[in-house]
N, C-alpha and C positions, 0 to 999 in steps of 0.2 A: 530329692531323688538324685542318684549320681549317674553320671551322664553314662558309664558304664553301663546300668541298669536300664537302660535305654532301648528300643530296638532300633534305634540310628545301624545305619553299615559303620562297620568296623573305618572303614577310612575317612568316611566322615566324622567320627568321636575322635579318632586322630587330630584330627587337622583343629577341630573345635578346642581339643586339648593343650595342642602346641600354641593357640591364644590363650590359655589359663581359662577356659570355661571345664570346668568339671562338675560341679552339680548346680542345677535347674531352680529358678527362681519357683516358688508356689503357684505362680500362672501358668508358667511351665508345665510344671509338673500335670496339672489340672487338664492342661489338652493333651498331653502325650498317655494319658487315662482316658479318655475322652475318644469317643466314634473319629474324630478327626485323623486320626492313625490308622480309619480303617476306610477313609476316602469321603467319609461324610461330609457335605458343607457344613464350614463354623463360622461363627462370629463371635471372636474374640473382643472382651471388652473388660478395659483395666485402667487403671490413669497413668498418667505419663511417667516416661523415663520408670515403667516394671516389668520390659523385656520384651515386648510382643515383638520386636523384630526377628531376637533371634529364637521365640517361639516358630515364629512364620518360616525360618531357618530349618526346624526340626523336623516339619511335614514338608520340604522343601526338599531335602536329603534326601528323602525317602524316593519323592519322584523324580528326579535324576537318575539315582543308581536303577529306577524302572524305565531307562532312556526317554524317557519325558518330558517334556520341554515347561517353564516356570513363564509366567508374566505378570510381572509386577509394577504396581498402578501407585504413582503418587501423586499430589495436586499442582505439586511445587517444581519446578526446576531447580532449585537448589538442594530439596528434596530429593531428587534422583538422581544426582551427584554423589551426592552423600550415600544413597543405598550404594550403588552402580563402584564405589571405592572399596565399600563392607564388603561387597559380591563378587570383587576380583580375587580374593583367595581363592576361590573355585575354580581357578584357570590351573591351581594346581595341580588341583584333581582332573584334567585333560576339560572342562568345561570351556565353554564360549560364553562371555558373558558380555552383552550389548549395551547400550545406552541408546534412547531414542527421545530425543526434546525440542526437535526444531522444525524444522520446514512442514509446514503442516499442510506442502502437494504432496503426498508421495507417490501419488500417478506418475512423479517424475524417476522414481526408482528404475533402475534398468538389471540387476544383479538383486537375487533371491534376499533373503533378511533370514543368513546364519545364525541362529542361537540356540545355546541351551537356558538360559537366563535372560530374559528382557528385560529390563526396568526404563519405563516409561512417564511420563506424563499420560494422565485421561485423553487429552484433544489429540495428543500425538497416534496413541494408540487408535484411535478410533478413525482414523486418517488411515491409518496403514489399513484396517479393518473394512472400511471402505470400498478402496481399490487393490488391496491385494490379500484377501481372507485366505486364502491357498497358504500364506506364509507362517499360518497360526496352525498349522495341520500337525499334531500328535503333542499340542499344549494340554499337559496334566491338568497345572493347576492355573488358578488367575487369583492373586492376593489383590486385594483393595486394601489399601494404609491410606489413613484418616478418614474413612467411608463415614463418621460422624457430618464430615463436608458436607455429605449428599444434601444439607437443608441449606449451604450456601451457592453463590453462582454458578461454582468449577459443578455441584453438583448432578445437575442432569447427564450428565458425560458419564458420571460413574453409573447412575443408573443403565443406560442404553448401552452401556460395554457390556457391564450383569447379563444383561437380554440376549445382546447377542452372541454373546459366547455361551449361553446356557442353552440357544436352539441350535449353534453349529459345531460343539462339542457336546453332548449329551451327557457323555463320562466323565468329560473335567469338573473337579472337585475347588470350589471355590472358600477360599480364608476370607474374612473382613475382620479387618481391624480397626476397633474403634476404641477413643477414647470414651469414659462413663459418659451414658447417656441417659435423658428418664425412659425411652421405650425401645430400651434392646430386643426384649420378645416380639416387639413387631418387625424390627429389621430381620430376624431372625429368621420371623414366619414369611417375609416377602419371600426371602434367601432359600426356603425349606431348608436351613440350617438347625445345626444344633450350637444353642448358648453356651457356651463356658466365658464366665466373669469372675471379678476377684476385684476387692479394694485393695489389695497389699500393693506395696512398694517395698524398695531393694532400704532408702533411709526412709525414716519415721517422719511424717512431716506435721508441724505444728503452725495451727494458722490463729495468729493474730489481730487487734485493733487499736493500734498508738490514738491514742487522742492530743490533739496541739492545735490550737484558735491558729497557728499559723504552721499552715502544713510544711512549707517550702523548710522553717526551720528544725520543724519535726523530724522532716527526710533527711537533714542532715546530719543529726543526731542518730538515729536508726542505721545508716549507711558507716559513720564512724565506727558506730560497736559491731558492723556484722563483718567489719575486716579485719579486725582482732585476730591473732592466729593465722594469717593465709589465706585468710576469707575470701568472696568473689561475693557482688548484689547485683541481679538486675531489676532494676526500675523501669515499673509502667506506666506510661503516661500515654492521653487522651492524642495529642498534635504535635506533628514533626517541628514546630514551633518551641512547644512545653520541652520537648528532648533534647533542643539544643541548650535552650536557656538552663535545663536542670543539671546538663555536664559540663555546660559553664561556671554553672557557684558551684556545686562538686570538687571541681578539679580547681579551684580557687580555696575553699572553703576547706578541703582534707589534708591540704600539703602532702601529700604523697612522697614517696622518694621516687623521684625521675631521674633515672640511671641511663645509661648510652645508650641501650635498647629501644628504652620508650622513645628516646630522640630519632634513633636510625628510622620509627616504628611511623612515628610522626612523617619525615621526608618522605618516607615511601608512600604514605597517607596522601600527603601534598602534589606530589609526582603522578599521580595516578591519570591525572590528564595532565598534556601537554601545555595548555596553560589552565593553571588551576585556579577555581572560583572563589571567591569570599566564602563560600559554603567551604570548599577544600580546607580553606587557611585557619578558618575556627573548627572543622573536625580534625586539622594537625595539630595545632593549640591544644587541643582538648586531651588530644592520645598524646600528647607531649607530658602531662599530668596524670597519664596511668588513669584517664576517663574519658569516653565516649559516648557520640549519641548516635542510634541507629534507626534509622527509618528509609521509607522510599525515595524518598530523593538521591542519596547518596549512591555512586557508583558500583557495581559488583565487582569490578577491583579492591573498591573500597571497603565492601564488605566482608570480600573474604579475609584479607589484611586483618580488619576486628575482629571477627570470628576466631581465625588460626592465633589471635596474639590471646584474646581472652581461655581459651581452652588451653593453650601453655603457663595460662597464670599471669602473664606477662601486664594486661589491662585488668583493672579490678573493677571496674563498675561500667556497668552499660546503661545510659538513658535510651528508652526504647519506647517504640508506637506496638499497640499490642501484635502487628505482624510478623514478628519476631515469635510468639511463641505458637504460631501456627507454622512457624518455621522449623528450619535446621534442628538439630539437639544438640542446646547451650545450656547446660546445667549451672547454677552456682548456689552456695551455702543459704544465700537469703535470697528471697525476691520480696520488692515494698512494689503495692500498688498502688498509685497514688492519685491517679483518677479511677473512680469507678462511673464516672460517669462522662456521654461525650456528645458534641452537637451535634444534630441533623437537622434535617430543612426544618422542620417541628420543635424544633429548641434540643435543650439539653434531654436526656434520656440515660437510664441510668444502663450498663452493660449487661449482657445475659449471666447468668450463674456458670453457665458452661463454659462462658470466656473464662471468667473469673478462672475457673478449675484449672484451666490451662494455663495461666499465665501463674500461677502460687505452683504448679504442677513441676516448674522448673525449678523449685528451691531443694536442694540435696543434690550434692554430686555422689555416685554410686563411686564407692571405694575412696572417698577422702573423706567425707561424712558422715556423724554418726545421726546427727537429726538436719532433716532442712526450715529451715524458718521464713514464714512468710507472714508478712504486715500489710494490712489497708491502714490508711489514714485518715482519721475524724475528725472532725473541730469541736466536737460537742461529746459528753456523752450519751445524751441522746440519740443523738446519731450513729455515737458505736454501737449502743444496741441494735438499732436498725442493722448497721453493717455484715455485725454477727449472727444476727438472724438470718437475713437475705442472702448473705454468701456464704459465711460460713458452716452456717447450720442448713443453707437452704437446700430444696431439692434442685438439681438440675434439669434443664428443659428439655421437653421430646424434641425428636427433631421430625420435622415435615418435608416433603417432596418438593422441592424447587421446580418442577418440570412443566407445571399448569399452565404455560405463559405462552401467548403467541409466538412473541421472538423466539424465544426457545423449541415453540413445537414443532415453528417454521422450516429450521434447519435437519435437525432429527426427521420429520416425515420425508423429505425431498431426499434426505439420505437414503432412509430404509425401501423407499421406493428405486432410486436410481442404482443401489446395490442390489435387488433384487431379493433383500428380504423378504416385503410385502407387494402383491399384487396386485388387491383389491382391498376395497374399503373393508371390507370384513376381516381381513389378515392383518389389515393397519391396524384395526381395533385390535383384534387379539395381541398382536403387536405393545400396542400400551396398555392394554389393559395388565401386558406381566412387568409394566414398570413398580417402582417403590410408589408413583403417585398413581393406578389403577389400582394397587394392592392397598393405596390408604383409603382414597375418594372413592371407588369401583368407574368404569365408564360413564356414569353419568356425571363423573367430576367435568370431564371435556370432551365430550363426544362429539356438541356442537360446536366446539374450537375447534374440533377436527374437519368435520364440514369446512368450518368458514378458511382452514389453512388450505386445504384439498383446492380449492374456488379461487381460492388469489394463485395458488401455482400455476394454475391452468390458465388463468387471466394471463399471469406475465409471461407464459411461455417455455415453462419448467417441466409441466409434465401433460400428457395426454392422456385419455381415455380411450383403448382399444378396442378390438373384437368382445364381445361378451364382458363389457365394463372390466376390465382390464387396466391398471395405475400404472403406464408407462413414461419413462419421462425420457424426453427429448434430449438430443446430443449436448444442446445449450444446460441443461437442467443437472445432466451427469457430471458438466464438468465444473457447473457451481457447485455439486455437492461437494468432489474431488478438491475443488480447493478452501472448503470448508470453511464458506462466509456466509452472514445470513443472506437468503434468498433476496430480501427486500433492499440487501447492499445493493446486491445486484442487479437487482432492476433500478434503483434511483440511477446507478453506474449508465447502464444502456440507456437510458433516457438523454441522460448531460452529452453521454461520449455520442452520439446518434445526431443532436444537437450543435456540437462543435464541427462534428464531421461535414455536416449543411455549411457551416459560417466558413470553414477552413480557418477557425483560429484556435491556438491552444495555448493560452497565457497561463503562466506557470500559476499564478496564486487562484487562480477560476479551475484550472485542474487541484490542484490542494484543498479546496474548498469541496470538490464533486468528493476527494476522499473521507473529509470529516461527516459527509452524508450516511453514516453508518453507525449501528450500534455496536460496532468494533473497537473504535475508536473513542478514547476517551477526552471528552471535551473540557474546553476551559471555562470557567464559570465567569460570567461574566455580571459585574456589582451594578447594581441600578442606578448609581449616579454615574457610570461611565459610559450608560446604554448610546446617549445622544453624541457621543463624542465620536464613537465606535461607528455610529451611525451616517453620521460626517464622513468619515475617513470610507465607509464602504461604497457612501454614492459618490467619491471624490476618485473612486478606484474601479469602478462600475465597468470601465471599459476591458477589466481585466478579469473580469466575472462570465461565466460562463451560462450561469441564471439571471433574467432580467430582475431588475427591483423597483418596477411597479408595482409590485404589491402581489402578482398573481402567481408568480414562482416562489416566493415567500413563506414560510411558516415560525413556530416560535420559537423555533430553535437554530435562526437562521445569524443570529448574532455572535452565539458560543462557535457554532461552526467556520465566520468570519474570524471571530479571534483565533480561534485554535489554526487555521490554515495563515493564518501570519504570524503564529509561532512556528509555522512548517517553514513558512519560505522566507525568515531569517536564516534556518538552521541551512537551505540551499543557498542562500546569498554569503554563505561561506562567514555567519555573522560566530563572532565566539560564543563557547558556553557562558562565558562571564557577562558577557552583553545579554544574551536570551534570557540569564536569570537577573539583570536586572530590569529589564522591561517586562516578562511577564511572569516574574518571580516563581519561576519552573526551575530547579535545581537538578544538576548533570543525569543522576538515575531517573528517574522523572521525564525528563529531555527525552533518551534514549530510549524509554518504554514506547514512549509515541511514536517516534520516528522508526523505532522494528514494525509497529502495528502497521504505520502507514506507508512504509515499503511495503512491506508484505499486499496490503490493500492495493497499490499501485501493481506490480505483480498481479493482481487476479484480476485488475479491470483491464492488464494489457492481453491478458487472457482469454476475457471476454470477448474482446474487441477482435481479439483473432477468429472465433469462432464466426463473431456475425460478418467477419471481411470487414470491418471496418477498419483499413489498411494505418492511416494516419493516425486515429487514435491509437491501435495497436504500439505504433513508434514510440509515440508522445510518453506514454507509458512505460515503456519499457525505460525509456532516456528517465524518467522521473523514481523509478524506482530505484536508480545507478546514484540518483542527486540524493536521494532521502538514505540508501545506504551511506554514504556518503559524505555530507553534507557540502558539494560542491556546485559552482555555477556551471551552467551548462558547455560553455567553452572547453569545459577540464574534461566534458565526460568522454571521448576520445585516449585521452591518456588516462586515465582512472579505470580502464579494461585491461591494461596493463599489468602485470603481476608485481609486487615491490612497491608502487605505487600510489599512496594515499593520497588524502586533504592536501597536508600540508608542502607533500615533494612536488604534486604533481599542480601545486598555483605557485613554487620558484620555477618549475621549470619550465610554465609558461610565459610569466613575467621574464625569463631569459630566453625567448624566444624558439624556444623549445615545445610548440604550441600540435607536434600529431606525431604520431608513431614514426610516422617518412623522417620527420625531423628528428627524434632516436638515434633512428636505424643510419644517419648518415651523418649524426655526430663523432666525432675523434672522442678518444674516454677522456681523456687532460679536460676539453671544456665540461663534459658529464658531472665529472669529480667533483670539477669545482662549485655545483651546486647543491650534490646529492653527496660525494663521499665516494673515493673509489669503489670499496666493496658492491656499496648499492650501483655505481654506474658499471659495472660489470657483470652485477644479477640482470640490471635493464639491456643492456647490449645482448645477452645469452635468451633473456626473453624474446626481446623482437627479434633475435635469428630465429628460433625455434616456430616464433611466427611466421613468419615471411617464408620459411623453407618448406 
């Protein structure tokens, strides 16, 4: 169909045309025929890289030019960058179009949320939805992109966004978009939507089985011939481990031509922190050879670096952990997968068919492309059979409701009650009973999970029971929902801070340690011949512990929690990322995953502690959420409130005695300079006036 023939407005086929879109992929075409142009809820479902974005674009147009406002839901923050880029041409057309991906209090908002265009993260939206649903008043539509998620962790969020905008917009018309799934007709029927699907794709793609007794050599042979021509591969592998070592012999093994780019492409690689890691030095190595490897460890500097160089042509092969292809869209000619299978606590275990689909999904770039090619690797041909059956030929899995789970229901109910969605236990039910998991299981999936969460909120202090059974929750209860951690953070939180408040002590590593008390936080795993040594060092530190270790504050996760808060309070002891990743071989992206979590954590226990008046931990907290933004000792945190200011300026200009703002403000700039650099000691001197006055 051509986009003329379209009922798009006239200035939206414009603007769509001056990018060179004129006629509509077959998916396309499919929903713009399709109830969905008449307001119907859809769920779109296609495989990767066949258009549904700018499907989602076409019923998009539509409710804009009807002054209607759009919100759009992705799992990923890099994810909603990426839309949020796509969606600023709309400003041409007089739109507003938002990003929302971070702070996830937005009780702290003080000015309205202008948009004609949201694009958000699930947890972020459901934050603002929380405490200020007034800002979502005359949203048309609500698109979910990758709603396949719904059967992974970020899942239950998409679920209870669905809910709640389908009870407090009645009229809004909801998209999902999913990649193939085996039971689209049930997410459909959750949705009361109507299906439209399609197997096409924009290139043909042809999938694969190399057989080689020795894979490593196989992959490089496979990787050689699919760069032939201006080719691009990426390679999926099982551990950030397997990814570096495979862009190691890659980029040894291909001789590539490494021209000035890849060098410059390299330093910048390297540069990305201030002093860079052995990890940095072997992912500059690597991009120095026109080949890299990508996973979570490495920086989002670093990232985007590889991304922006591989989408220019510039890097030809990515070694990758398969989070890359729940990621961004990185298209290239081939993709080899080369583990199909990966450890868990249970041993080795072979990857779902639906991974599979996604990760060979990326083979074809639209418009350089005529076929994309994608290889698994065998060692047998027995095995290939297998391979070719199972994934190739296999079906894809339904996907199931992640929301059945205490921790999860925990948070969701003390929401939906402290928003004033539900009342009473009957409207909670009804409540979930309109999630994806009431429309799989019916109520009697969790009804008595519902009970037993109902009973601990009221235990800790979250919510009340009013006049005529009545689900009220307490000012304590609102404002943990508002900062949207789980309840059970929050009371281990009040229990420790309640505890030190009695003792009046608050040692930085026994505060770190009350943060890893949470299922926010991700723990360090700790190996069973190092339990006794770990164990030593924790009663040798005891006095800086917050919980006694007799045994009766104890449980068995009390060890991971110990190491993980002594990775915390290196990263305050102002120790390097080089040092951290050699003692607990936690590499820079990784580092700073934890250290957002557990500020942020730090933040909601100094929040807590305001509410119960617990004056001193209040402080303690706040001061530790400045150190974990940070990574500085507590001396610095005085001059790191300062604007301009970082890590590194703000421990010269203590060690030059330069040690509080008074001392700034009644410095000459000559001495300033000479530590900091005129420019910067002239932003610092206009700071502290603007202070002080």
């Amino acid at each position: 169909m051509h986009l003329d023939d379209t009922p798009i407005p006239g200035r939206f086929r414009d603007l769509f045309s001056s990018e060179g879109i004129v006629e509509l992929y077959p998916p396309q075409n499919l929903l713009v025929e399709s109830k969905a142009m008449e307001g119907r809820n859809t769920v779109l479902s296609t495989p990767t890289a066949s258009g549904k974005t700018f499907a989602a674009e076409l019923l998009m147009a539509g409710k804009l030019s009807e002054g209607k406002k759009i919100v759009y839901i992705v799992p990923l923050k890099a994810l909603a960058y990426e839309k949020y880029r796509d969606f600023k041409k709309y400003e041409k057309l007089g739109f507003r179009v938002r990003i929302e991906m971070g702070d996830l209090d937005s009780s702290r908002y003080r000015k309205s949320l202008d948009f004609d265009v949201l694009v958000s993260t699930a947890e972020k939206c459901d934050s603002i939805l929380r405490s200020r649903p007034q800002w979502f008043e005359n949203t048309g539509m609500l698109v979910l992109d990758e709603v396949h998620l719904i059967a992974s962790d970020r899942g239950p969020v998409y679920e209870i966004l669905a809910v709640k905008f389908r009870k407090l917009f009645s009229e809004m018309q909801i998209l999902a978009l999913s990649a193939t799934v085996g039971n689209p007709q049930e997410l459909s029927g959750w949705l009361d939507a109507e299906l439209v699907s399609s197997e096409w794709r924009p290139v043909k793609l042809t999938e694969k089985v190399a057989v080689g007794a020795d894979k490593n050599r196989k992959l490089v042979e496979l990787v050689r011939e699919s760069l032939v021509d201006g080719g691009q591969t990426l390679v999926f592998v099982s551990s950030r481990r397997s990814a570096e070592s495979v862009a190691k012999k890659l980029g040894s093994d291909l001789s590539l031509d490494c021209g000035v780019e890849l060098q410059d492409l390299g330093e910048k690689i390297l540069n990305a922190l201030s002093s860079p890691t052995e990890q940095c030095k072997r992912l500059s190595a690597c991009a120095k050879h026109g080949v890299v490897f990508h996973h979570a460890g490495i920086t989002g500097r670093q990232r985007t670096l590889i991304e922006d160089a591989f989408r220019d042509g510039l890097l030809k092969v990515i070694a990758a952990t398969p989070t890359l292809a729940a990621g961004v869209n990185l298209p290239s000619r081939t993709v080899i997968v080369r583990d199909l299978t990966r450890y868990t606590g249970s041993g080795s275990k072979y990857i779902p068919v639906l991974e599979y689909k996604q990760q060979v999904g990326r083979a074809g770039r639209p418009k350089y492309d005529r076929v994309g090619l994608a290889y698994s690797i065998a060692r047998s041909e027995s095995e290939a059979d297998f391979v070719f059956e199972k994934y190739v030929n296999g079906e894809i899995e339904s996907i199931h409701s992640a929301l059945g789970v205490e921790p999860v229901l925990r948070c969701h109910v003390l929401a939906s009650i402290a928003s004033s969605f539900t009342r009473t236990e009957n409207s909670l039910t009804e409540f979930f009973q309109s999630t994806f998991f009431g429309f799989q299981y019916g109520i009697e999936g969790f009804s008595s999970l519902l009970e037993t969460v109902l009973d601990k909120l009221e235990l800790w202090g979250f919510i009340k029971t009013g006049v005529n059974d009545l689900l009220l929750p307490t000012d304590l209860g609102k404002r943990v929902s508002e900062l949207y951690i789980d309840p059970k953070t929050a009371f281990n939180y009040i229990n420790l801070m309640q505890k030190a408040e009695e003792g009046g002590s608050f040692p930085s590593l026994g505060l770190l340690e009350m943060l890893c008390d949470s299922d926010e936080l991700p723990l360090l795993y700790v190996k069973k011949e190092n339990e006794q040594t770990l164990w030593e060092d924790a009663f040798q530190n005891s006095g800086q512990l917050l919980r006694d270790l007799d045994g009766f504050d104890l449980d068995y996760g009390f060890l991971e929690r110990y190491r993980t808060a002594s990775l915390l309070q290196s990263w305050i002891s102002e120790e390097s990322e080089e040092f951290i990743y050699e003692h607990f071989n936690i590499p820079p992206g990784m580092l700073y995953r934890r250290t957002s979590v557990a500020e942020w954590l730090a933040y909601s226990a100094s929040e807590i502690a305001r509410i119960l008046e617990l004056k001193k931990s209040a402080g303690e907290m706040s001061k530790m959420e400045l150190r974990l933004r940070n990574g500085i000792r507590e001396e610095l945190v005085p001059l790191i409130r300062i604007k301009g200011i970082g890590r590194v300026r703000a421990r010269r200009l203590y060690n030059r005695g330069y040690q509080k703002p008074s001392d700034l403000g009644e410095a000459d700039i000559k001495g300033l300079a000479s530590v900091v650099g005129r420019k910067t000691a002239e932003k610092i001197k206009t700071e502290i006036s603007d202070i002080t006055s």
